[in-house]
N, C-alpha and C positions, 0 to 999 in steps of 0.2 A: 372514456375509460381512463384511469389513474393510472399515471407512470409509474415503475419504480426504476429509485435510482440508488446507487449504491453511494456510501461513503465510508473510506479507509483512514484511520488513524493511527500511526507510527509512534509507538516508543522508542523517540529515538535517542535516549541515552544509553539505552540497550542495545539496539542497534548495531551490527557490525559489519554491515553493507557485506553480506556473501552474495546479492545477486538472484538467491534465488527466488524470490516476490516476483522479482521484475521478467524472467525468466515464464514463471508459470502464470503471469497474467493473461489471459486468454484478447485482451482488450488492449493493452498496448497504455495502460493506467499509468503502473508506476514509475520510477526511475529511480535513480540513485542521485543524491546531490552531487552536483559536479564542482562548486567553490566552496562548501562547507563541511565543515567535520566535526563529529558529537566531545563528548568528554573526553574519549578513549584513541582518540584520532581518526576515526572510521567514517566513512563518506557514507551517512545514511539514506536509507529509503523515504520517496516522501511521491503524491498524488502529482504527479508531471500535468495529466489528464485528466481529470476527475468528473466533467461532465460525462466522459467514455463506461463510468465502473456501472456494473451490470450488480455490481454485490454478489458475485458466486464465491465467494470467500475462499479462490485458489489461494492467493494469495499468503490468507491464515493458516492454510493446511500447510503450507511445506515451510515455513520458516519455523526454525530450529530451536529459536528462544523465547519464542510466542509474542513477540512485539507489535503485532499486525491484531488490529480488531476492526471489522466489517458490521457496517448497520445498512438497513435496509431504511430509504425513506420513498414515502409515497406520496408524490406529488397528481395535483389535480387540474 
């Protein structure tokens, strides 16, 4: 039977690390970068874990500026 597995993609010049991604991941995906920081100075969001994402697009639903997009891929 085919896996699916999820994959998250950050705009992170938009980006403004509130945390709340990381927060409403049900998996334990994302993080916030700990040494780097976008244009605006903000420690963005980025896939910590990404074999982990299930793709339930918590993630997209609660971030604020819509920087988060979720694909599904289906591996065989």
């Amino acid at each position: 039977m085919a896996k699916i597995r999820g994959a998250v993609t950050v705009n992170t010049v938009r980006c403004k690390g509130c945390n709340l991604c990381v927060v409403a991941c049900p998996c334990d995906v994302l993080a916030l970068q700990p040494k780097e920081v976008n244009d605006r100075g903000y420690h963005y969001a980025y896939m910590a874990q990404p074999d982990k994402c299930i793709g339930c697009q918590s993630c997209a639903l609660v971030c604020p500026d819509a920087c988060i997009e979720v694909y599904r891929k289906v591996e065989q």
